[in-house]
C-alpha positions as CSV (number, residue, x, y, z in Angstrom):
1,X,0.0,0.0,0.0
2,X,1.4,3.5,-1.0
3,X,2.3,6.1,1.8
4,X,-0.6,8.6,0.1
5,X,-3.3,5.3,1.0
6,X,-2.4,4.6,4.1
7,X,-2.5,7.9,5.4
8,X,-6.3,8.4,3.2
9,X,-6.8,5.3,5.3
10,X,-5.4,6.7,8.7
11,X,-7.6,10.4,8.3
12,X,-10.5,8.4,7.5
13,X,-10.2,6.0,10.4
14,X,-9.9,9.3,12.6
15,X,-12.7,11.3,11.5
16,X,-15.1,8.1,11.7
17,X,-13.8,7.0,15.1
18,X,-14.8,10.1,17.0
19,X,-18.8,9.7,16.0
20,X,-18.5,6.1,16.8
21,X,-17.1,6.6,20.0
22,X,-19.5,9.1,21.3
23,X,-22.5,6.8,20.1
24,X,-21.3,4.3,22.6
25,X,-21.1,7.2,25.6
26,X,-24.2,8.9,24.7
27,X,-22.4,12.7,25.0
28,X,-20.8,14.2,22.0
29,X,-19.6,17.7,22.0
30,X,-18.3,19.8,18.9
31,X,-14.5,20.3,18.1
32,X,-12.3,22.5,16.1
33,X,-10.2,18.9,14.5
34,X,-6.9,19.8,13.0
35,X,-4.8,16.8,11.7
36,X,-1.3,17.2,10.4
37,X,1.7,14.5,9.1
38,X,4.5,14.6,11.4
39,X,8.0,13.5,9.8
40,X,11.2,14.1,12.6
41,X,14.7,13.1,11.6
42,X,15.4,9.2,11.8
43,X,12.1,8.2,12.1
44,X,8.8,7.9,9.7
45,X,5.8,9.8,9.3
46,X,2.6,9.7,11.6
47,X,0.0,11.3,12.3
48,X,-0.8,13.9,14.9
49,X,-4.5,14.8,15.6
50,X,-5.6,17.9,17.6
51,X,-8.9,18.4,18.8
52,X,-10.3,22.1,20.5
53,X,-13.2,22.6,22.4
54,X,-14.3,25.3,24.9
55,X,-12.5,24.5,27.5
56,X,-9.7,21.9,26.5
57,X,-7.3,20.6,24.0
58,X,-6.6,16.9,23.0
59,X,-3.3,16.0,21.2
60,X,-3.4,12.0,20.2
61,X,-2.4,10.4,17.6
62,X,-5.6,9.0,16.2
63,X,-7.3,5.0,17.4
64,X,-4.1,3.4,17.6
65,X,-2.3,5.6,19.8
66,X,-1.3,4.8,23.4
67,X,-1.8,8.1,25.8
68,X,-2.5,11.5,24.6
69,X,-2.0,14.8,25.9
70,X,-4.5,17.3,27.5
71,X,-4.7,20.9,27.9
72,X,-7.0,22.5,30.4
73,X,-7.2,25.9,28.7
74,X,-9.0,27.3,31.6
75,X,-6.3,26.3,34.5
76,X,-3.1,26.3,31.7
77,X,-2.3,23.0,32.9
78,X,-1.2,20.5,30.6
79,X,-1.4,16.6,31.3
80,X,0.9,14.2,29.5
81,X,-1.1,10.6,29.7
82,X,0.8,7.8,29.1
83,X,-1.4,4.3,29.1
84,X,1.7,1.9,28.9
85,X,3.3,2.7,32.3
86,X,-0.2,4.6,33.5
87,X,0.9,7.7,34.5
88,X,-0.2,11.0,33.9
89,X,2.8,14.1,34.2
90,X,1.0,16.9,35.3
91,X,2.9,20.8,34.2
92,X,1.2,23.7,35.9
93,X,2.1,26.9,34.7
94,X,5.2,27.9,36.1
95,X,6.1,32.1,37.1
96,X,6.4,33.9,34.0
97,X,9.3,36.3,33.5
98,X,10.3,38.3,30.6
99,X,13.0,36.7,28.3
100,X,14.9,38.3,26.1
101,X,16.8,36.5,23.5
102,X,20.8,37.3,23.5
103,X,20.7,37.7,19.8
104,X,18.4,38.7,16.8
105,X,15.8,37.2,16.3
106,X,13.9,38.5,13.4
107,X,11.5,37.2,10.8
108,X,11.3,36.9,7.1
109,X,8.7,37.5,4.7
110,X,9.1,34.9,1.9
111,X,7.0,35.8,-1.8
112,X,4.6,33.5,-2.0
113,X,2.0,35.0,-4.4
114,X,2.2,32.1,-6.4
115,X,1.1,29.6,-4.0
116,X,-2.4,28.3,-4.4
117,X,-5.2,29.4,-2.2
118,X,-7.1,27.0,0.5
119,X,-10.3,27.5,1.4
120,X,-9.8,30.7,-0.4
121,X,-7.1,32.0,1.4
122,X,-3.6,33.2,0.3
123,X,-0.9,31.5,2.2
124,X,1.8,33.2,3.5
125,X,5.5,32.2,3.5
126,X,7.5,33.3,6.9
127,X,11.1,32.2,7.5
128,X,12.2,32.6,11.2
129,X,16.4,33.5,11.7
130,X,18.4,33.4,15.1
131,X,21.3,36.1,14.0
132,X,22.2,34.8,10.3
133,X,20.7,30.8,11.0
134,X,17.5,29.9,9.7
135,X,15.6,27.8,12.0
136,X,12.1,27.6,10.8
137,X,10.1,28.3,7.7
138,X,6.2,28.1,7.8
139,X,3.7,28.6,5.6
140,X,0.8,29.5,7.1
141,X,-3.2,30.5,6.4
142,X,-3.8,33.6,8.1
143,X,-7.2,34.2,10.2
144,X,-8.1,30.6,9.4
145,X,-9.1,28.3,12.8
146,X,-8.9,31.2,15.3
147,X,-9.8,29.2,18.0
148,X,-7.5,26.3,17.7
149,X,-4.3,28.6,16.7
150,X,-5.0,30.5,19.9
151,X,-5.1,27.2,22.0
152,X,-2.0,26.2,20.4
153,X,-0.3,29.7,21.4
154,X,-1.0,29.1,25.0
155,X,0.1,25.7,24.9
156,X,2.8,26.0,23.4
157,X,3.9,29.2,26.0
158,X,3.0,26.6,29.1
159,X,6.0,24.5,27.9
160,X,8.2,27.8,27.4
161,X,7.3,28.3,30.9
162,X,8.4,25.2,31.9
163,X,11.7,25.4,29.8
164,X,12.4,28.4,31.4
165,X,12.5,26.7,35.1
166,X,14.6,23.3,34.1
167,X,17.2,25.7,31.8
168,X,19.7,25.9,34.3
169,X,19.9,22.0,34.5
170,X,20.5,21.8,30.6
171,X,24.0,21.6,29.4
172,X,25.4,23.9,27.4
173,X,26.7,21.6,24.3
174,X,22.5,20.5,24.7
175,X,21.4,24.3,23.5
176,X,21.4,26.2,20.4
177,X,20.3,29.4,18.9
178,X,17.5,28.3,17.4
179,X,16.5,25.5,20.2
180,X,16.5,28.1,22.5
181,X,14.6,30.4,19.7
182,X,12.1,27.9,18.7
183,X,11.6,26.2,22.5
184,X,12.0,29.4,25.2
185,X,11.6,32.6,23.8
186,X,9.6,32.8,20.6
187,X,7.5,29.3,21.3
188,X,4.4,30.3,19.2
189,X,6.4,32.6,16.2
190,X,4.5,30.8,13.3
191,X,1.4,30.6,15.3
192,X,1.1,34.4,15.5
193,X,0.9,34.4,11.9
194,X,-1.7,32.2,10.9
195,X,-2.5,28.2,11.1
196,X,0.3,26.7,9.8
197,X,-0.1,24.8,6.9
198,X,3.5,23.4,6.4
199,X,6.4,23.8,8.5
200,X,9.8,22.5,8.0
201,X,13.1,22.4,10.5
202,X,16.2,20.5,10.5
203,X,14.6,17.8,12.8
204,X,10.8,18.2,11.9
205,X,8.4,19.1,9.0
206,X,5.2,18.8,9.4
207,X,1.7,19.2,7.2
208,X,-1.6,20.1,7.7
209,X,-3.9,17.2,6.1
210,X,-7.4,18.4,7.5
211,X,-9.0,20.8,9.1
212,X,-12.9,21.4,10.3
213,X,-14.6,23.2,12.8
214,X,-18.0,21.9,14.2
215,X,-16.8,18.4,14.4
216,X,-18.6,15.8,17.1
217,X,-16.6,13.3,18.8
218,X,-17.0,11.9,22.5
219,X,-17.0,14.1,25.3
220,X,-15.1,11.4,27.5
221,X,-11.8,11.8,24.8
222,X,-11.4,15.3,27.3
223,X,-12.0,13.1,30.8
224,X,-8.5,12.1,32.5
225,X,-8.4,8.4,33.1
226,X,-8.6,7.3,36.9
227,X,-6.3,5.3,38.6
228,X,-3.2,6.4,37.1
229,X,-0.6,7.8,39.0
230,X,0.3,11.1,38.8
231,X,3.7,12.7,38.2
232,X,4.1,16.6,38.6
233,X,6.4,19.6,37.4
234,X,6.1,22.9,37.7
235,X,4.2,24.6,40.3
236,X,2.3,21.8,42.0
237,X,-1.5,22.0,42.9
């Protein structure tokens, strides 16, 4: 089977499952869905599925996966659930402070007039540079899934939050510009700009397959599971 089918196969799989599911519980509840293919260095492609509602966010990777991760937008806590060892790692948002990078970090504007539209919207081509690296392009859909993007933004600046507090521990030969970029001081730079439709890194690309607002799945997919023991960082509860 070719890589194109399986993943058809996969999306499909996904977007059937959550209907299924909350037939069996009795509760649905409607979702912004985002799914995107995920390719990191030395390993294959898979598929990560995010799902937004009011009050939480789901990251999985579709039926097959084992754990998930879940954002409780209202507390900025974020709970990493992992069903093999059952243990959930709890991150509560740790003291802000203000971080300044110690060099330039500055964005491009790539020409990308030719680029077809989706949905009827003209992507836009950023590049993201610590001093003279590049460490990120993204081409993104501006004003497209609200919502989701600004779920994203404050998840993604929970884990900055958390960076910030385990730095010290972190050798140096461990850090780079663009880690430190990309990870602690500019953690939602593409997300600012739009939903990203394809980003590409040195160690990651991925690619926005689907997205849908309005979508029903089970409301028990945003319930943590009981019995698990629990594992904390951050500042405790």
């Amino acid at each position: 089977m070719s890589q194109v089918r399986k993943f058809c196969v996969v999306i499909c799989c996904l977007l059937w499952a959550g209907p299924g599911v909350a037939n069996a519980s009795g509760e649905k509840v409607a979702v912004d869905l985002l799914i995107y293919r995920v390719t990191e260095a030395g390993s294959g492609p898979y598929i990560s599925r995010i799902l937004v509602s009011d009050r939480f966010m789901r990251l999985d990777q579709g039926m097959e996966s084992s754990g998930f991760i879940l954002f409780d937008r209202e507390m900025g806590a974020i709970y990493n659930i992992s069903d093999d060892d059952r243990t959930v790692l709890v991150i509560h948002p740790a003291k802000r402070a203000v971080r300044k990078p110690p060099y330039r970090w500055h964005v491009r504007r790539v020409p990308a007039a030719d680029a077809p539209k989706v949905g009827g919207v003209q992507p836009e081509h950023y590049r993201f540079l610590a001093g003279d690296e590049v460490c990120r392009d993204a081409i993104v859909l501006p004003g497209v899934m609200g919502a989701a993007v600004g779920a994203l933004r404050a998840y993604r600046q929970v884990l900055a939050d958390q960076e910030a507090v385990t730095l010290p521990g972190i050798p140096d030969d461990m850090r780079s510009p663009c880690g430190d970029a990309l990870n602690l001081y500019s953690p939602e730079a593409e997300l600012g700009r739009g939903l990203p439709l394809r980003t590409w890194d040195a160690a990651r690309r991925e690619e926005l397959l689907d997205y849908r607002t309005g979508f029903e799945v089970a409301s028990t997919l945003f319930i943590l599971p009981t019995g698990y023991e629990r594992l904390r960082m951050g500042n405790g509860l």
